[in-house]
C-alpha positions as CSV (number, residue, x, y, z in Angstrom):
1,X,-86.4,-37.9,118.0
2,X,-87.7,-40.6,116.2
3,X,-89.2,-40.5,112.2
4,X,-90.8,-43.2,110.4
5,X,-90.8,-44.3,106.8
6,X,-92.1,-47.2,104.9
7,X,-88.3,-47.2,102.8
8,X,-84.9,-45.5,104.4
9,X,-81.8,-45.5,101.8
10,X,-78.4,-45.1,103.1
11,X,-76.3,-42.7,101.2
12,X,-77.3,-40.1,97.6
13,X,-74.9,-41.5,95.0
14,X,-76.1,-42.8,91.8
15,X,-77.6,-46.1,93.2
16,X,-79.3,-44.6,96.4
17,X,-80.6,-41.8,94.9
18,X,-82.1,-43.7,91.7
19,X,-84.2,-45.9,94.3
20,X,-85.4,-43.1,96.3
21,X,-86.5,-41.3,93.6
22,X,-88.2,-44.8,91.8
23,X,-89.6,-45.1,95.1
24,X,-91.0,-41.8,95.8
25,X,-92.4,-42.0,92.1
26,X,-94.7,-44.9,93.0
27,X,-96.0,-43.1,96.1
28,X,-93.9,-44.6,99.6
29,X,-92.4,-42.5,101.9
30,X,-88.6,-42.7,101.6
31,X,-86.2,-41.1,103.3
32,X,-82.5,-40.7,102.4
33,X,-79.6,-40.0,104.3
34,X,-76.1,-38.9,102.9
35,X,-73.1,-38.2,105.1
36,X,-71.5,-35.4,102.6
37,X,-73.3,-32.5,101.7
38,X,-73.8,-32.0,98.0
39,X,-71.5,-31.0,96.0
40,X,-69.4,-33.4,96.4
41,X,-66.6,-34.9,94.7
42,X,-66.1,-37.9,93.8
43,X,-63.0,-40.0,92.4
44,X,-64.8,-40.9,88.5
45,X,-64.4,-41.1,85.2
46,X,-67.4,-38.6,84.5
47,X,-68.6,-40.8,81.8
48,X,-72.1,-42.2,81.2
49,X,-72.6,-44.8,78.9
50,X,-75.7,-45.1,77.0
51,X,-76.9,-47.7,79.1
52,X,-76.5,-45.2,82.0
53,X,-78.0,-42.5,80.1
54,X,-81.1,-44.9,79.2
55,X,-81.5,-45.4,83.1
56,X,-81.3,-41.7,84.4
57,X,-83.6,-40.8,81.4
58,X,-86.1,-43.8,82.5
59,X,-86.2,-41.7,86.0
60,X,-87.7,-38.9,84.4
61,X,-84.2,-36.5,85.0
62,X,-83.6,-34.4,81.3
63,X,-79.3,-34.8,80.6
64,X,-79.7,-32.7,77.3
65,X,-77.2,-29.9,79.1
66,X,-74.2,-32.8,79.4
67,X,-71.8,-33.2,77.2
68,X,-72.4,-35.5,74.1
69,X,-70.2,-38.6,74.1
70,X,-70.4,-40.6,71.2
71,X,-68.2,-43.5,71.4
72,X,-64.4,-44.5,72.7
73,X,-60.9,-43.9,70.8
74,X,-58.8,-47.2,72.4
75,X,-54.9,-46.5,72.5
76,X,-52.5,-49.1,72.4
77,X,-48.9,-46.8,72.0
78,X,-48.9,-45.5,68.2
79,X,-52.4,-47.7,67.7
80,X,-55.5,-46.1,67.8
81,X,-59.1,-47.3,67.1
82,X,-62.1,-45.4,67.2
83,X,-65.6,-47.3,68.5
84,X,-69.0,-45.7,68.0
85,X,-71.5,-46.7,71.0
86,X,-73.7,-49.4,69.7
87,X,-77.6,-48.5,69.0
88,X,-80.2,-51.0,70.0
89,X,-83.9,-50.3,69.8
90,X,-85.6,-48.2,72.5
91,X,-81.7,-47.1,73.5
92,X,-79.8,-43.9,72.5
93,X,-76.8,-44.6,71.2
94,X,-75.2,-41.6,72.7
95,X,-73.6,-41.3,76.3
96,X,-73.0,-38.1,78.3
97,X,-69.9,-36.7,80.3
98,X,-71.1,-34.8,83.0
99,X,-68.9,-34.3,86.7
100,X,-70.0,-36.8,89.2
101,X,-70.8,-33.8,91.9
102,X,-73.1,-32.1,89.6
103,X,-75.1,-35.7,88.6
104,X,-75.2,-37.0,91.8
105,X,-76.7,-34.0,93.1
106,X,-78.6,-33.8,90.0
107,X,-80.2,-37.5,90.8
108,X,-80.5,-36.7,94.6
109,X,-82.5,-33.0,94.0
110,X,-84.6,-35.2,91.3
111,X,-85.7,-37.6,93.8
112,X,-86.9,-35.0,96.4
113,X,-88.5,-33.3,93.4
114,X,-90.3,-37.0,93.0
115,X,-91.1,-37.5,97.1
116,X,-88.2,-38.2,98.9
117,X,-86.7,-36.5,101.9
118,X,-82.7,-35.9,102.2
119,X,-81.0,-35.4,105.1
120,X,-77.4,-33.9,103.8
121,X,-74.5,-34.3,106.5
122,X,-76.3,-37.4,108.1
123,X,-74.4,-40.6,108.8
124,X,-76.1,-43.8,109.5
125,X,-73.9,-45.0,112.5
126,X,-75.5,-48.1,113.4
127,X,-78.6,-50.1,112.3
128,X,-81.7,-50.5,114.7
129,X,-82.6,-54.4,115.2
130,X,-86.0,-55.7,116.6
131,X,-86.2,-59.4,116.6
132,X,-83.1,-60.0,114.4
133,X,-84.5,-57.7,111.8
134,X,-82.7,-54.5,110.6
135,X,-85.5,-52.0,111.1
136,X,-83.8,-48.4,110.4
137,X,-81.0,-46.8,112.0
138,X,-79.5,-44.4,114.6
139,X,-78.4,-41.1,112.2
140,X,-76.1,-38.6,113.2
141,X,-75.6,-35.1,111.9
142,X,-72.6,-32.6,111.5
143,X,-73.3,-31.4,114.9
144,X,-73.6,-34.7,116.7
145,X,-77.4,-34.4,117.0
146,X,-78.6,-37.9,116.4
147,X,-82.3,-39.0,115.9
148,X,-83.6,-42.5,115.1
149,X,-85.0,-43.2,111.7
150,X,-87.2,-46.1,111.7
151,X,-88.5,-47.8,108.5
152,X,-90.5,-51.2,107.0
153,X,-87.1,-51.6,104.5
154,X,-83.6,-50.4,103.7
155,X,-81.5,-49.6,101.1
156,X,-78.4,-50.0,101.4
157,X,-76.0,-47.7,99.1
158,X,-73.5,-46.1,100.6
159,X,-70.6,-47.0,98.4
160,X,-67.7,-49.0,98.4
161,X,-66.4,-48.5,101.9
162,X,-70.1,-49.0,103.3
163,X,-69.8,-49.0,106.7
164,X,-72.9,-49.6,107.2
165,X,-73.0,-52.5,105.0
166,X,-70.3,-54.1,107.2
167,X,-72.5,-53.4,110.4
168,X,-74.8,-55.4,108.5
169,X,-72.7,-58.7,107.5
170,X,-71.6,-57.6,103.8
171,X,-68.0,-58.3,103.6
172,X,-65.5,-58.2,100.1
173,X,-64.3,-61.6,98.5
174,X,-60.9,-60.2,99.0
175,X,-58.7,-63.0,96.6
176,X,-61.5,-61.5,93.7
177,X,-60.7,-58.7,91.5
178,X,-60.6,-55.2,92.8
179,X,-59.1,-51.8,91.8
180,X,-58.6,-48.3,92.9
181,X,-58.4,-45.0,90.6
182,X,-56.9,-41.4,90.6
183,X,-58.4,-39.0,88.5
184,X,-57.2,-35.1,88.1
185,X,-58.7,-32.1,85.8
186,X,-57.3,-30.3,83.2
187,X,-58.1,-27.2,81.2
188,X,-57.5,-28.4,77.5
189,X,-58.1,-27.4,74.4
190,X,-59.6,-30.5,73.2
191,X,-62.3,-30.1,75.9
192,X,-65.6,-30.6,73.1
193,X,-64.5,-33.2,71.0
194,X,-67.1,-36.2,71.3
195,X,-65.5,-39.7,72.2
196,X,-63.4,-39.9,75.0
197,X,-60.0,-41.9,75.1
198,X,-59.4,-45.5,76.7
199,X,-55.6,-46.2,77.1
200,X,-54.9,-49.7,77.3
201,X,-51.0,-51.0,78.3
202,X,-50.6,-48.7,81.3
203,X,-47.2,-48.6,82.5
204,X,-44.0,-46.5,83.5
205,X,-40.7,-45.8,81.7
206,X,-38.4,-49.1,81.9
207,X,-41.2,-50.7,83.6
208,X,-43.7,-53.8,82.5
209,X,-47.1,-52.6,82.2
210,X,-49.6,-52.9,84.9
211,X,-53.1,-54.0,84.7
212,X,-55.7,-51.5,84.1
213,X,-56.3,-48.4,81.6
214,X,-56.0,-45.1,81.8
215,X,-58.9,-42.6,80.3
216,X,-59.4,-38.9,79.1
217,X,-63.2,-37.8,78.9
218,X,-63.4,-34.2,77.4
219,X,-66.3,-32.7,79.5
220,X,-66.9,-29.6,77.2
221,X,-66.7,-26.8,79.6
222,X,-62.7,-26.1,79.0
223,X,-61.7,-29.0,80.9
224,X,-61.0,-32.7,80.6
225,X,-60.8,-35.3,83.3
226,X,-57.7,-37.6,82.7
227,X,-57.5,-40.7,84.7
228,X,-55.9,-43.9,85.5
229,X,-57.6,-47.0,87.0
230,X,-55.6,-50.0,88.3
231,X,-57.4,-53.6,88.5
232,X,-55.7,-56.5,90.2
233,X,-56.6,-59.9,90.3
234,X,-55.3,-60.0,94.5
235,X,-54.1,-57.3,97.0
236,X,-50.5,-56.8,96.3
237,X,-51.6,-56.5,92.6
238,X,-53.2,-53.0,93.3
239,X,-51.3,-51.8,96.7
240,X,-47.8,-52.3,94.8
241,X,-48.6,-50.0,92.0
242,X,-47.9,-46.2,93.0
243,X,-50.6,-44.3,91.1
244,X,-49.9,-40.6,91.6
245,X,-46.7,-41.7,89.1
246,X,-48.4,-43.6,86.9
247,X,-51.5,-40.5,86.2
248,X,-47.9,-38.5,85.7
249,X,-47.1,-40.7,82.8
250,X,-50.4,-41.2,81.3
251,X,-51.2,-37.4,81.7
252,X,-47.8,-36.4,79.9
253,X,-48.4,-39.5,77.6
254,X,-52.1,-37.8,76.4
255,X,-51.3,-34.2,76.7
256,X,-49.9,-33.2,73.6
257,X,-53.3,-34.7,71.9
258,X,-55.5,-33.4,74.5
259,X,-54.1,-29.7,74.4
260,X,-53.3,-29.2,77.9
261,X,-49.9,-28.9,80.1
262,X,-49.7,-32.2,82.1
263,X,-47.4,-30.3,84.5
264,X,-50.1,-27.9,85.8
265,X,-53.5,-29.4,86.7
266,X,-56.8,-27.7,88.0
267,X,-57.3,-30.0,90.7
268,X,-55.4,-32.2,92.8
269,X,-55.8,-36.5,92.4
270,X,-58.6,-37.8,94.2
271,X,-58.4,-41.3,94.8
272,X,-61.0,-43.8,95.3
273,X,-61.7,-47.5,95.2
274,X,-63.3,-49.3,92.2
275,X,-65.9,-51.7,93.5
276,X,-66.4,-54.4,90.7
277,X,-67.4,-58.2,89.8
278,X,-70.2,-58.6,92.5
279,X,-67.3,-58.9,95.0
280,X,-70.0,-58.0,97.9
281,X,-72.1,-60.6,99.4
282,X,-74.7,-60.9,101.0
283,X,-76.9,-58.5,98.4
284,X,-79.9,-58.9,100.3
285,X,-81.5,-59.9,104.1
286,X,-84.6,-60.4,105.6
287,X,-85.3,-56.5,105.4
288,X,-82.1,-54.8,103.6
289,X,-80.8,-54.7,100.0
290,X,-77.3,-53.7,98.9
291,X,-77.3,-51.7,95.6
292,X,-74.4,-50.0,93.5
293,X,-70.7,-50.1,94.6
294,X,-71.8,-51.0,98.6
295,X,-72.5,-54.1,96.4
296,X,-69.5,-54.6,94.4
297,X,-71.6,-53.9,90.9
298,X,-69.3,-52.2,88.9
299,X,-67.2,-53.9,85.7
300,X,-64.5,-56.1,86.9
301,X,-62.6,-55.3,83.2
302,X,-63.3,-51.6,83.3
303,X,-63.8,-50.5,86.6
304,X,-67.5,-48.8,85.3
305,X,-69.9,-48.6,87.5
306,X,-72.8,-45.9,87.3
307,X,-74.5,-47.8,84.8
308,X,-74.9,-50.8,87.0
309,X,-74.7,-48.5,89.9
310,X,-78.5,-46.9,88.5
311,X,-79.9,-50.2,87.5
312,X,-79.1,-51.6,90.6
313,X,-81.0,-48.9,92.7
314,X,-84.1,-49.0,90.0
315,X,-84.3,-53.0,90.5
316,X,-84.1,-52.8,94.2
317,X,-86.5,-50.2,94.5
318,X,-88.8,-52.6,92.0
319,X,-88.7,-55.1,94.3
320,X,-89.3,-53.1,97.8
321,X,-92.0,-52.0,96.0
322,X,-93.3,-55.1,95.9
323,X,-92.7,-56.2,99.2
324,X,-94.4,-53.4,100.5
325,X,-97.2,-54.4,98.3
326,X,-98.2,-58.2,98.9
327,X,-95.0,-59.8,98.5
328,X,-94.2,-59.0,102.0
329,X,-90.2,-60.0,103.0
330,X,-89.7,-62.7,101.2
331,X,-89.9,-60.7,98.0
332,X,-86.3,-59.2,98.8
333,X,-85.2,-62.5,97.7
334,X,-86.1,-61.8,94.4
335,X,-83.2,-58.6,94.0
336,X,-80.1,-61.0,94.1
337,X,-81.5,-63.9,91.9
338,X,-82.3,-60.8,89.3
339,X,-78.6,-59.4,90.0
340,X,-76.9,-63.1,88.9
341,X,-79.8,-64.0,86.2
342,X,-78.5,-60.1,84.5
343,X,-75.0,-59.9,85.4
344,X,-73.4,-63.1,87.3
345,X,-71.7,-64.5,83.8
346,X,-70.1,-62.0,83.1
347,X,-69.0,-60.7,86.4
348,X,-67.5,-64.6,86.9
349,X,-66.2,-63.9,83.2
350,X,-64.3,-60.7,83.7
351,X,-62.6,-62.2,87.3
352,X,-61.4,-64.7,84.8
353,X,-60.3,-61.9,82.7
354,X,-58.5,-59.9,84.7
355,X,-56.4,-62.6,86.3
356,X,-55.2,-63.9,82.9
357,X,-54.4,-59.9,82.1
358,X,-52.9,-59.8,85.1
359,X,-49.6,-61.5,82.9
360,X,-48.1,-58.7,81.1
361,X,-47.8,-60.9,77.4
362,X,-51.6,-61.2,77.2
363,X,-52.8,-58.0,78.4
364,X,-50.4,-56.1,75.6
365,X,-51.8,-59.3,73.1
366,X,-55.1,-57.6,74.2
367,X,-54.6,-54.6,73.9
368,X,-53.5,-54.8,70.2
369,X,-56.3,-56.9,69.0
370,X,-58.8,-54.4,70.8
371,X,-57.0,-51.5,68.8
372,X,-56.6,-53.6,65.7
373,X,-58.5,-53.6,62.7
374,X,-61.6,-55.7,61.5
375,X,-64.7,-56.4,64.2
376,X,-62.6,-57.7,67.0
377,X,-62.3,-54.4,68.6
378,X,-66.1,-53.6,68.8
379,X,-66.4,-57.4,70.3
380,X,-64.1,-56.5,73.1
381,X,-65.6,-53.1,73.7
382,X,-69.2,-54.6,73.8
383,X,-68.3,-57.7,76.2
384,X,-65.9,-54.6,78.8
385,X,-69.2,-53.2,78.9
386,X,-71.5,-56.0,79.4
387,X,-73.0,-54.9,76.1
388,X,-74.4,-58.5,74.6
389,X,-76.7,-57.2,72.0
390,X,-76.9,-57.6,68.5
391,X,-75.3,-54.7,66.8
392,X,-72.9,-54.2,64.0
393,X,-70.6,-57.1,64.7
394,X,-73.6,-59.2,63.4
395,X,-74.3,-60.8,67.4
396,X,-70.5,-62.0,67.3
397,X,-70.3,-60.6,71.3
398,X,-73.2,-62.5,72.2
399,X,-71.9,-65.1,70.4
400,X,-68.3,-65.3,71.7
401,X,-70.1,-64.3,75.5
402,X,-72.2,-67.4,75.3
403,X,-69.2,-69.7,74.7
404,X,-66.8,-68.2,77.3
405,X,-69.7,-68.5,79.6
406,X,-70.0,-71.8,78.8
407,X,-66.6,-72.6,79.5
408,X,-66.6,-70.7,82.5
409,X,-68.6,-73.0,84.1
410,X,-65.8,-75.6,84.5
411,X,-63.1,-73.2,85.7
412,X,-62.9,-72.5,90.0
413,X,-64.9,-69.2,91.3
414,X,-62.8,-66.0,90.9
């Protein structure tokens, strides 16, 4: 069996499904094909920032129900500092907490509202390939059936494993930054309280601290999701630290505060890996583009990765758009010189980042100016989240971004 679409997207997460449904809004056939059926779970934070929240909102999909976040408490031991999200014109200043198996089917169910066709429990197994051009692919269902989908162009977003990115030539910078989280729930009694908490100095008892963060978000529906994320500057970095022990620590660290016993959670730890700094190449071909974490998008300081994970998808499906128009092909080109032009500094800037964190005395001198007084700790917050406009540290992130980007230019690739 044999269908036919001007766009096919590999996989319904964030990224996928926001270009299907951008897609589907300006009138092409798209198809999308997800290997899990929803719900799903998936290894998260839960956390939208208001850049994400801008993004789903731009696709049309209402988030009023979620949970209102309203900024970041950042931990350093007995230091705390509390961060309100900065407001910029035309952008709420307000994120959301909402479970990533209710969004993501949220965003998937929006874009067949818009257009789109799903296949649930479908796995693209292999591209199809006519003259050296990727074409579609050969899809396979729960039961084995398999039917060939074939299409002008293809999205691919099927996460940070992506298979069938691989089959496609993407492969990992391994010596760059990457990472790897473990998240659990809890039924707490802080559950509706409106900023969520960023731990910074992770470590265990008698042990040096290890380089990444770990995070509550209070989700209010009688549950929090507490977290730990783990970013290393090469392979050993991440692969030596055990995880499951170090979400006991934090968990037991943060429970007293949180209201919840860290010896009894809802759920067990799901795992996953953190795809960050644009560590994926290529991000486009002749016929394909790579969006979200099959693309390495996400924050190489934080680990973050919806927000870029929805813009990604809504450029990409900009630009197939036009190629489908008169731009023909060569208008993919367009996606990754839009990628670098929005994000390249500071991806480059946070590899740098994490490798000099990666040394124990700067990331705990870090972490106590972030949780220190004055503006320094809004700075820090605004340039973890790629956030370079003016706001109320009077431009001093664009301003301190601009110069470390500057300097970054003489330093070796991360």
């Amino acid at each position: 069996m044999t269908i036919i679409a001007d766009v096919l997207v590999v996989g319904a997460g964030p990224a996928g499904s926001a270009a299907a449904c951008s897609l589907a809004q300006q009138g092409h056939r798209v198809l999308v094909v997800e290997r899990r059926p929803f719900p799903r779970p998936k290894a998260c934070g839960d956390s939208l920032t208001p850049t994400a929240v801008e993004a789903v909102e731009a696709l049309g999909l209402d988030l009023g129900a979620a949970h209102r976040i309203e900024g970041v408490v950042l931990t350093h031991g007995d230091r705390r500092r509390t961060i309100d999200w900065a407001a910029r014109q035309g952008r709420p200043a307000v994120g959301r907490a909402v479970r990533r198996e209710v969004l993501d089917e949220q965003l998937a169910r929006h874009a067949v509202a818009a257009g789109a066709e799903l296949l649930e429990g479908h796995e693209a197994i292999e591209p199809v390939v006519e003259r050296g051009l990727v074409r579609g692919a050969v899809v396979r269902s729960a039961l084995g059936q398999e039917l060939t989908i074939r299409s002008t162009y293809l999205v691919v977003a099927d996460g940070a494993n992506s298979t069938f990115g691989r089959a496609l030539g993407t492969s990992r910078a391994r010596t760059w930054p990457h990472g790897t989280a473990l998240r659990a729930y809890w039924e707490a009694g802080a559950h509706d309280t409106h900023r969520h908490e960023l731990g910074l100095g992770l470590g265990e008892p008698g042990h040096e601290s290890v380089p990444g963060f770990g995070w509550v978000v209070p989700l209010g529906d009688g549950t929090v999701n507490v977290g730990v994320s783990v970013i290393g500057s090469a392979v050993a970095d991440v692969r030596a630290v055990n995880t499951a022990r170090l979400l006991d620590t934090w968990a037991a660290e943060v429970a007293e505060r949180w209201g919840f016993d860290p010896r009894h959670p809802l759920t067990t730890p799901a795992a996953g890996r953190l795809a960050i700094g644009g560590s994926v190449e290529p991000k486009a071909g002749p016929t394909f583009l790579v969006v979200g974490d099959a693309a390495g998008t996400g924050s190489p300081l934080l680990g973050t990765g919806i927000d870029t994970a929805l813009t990604s998808g809504m450029l990409a499906a900009d630009v197939v758009h036009d190629a489908l128009g008169t731009g023909g092909p060569t208008a993919l080109q367009r996606y990754p010189r839009e990628l670098a032009h929005q994000h390249g500094e500071f991806w480059k800037l946070g590899r740098l980042a994490v490798r000099a964190m990666s040394r124990p005395p700067v990331a705990r001198r870090v972490a106590r100016m972030a949780t220190g007084r004055g503006t320094t700790a809004e700075v820090l917050m605004r340039l973890a989240l790629d956030e370079r406009h003016d706001g109320g540290d009077d431009g001093a992130a664009a301003a301190l971004f601009r110069a470390g980007a500057a300097l970054s230019r003489f330093a070796p690739d991360a």
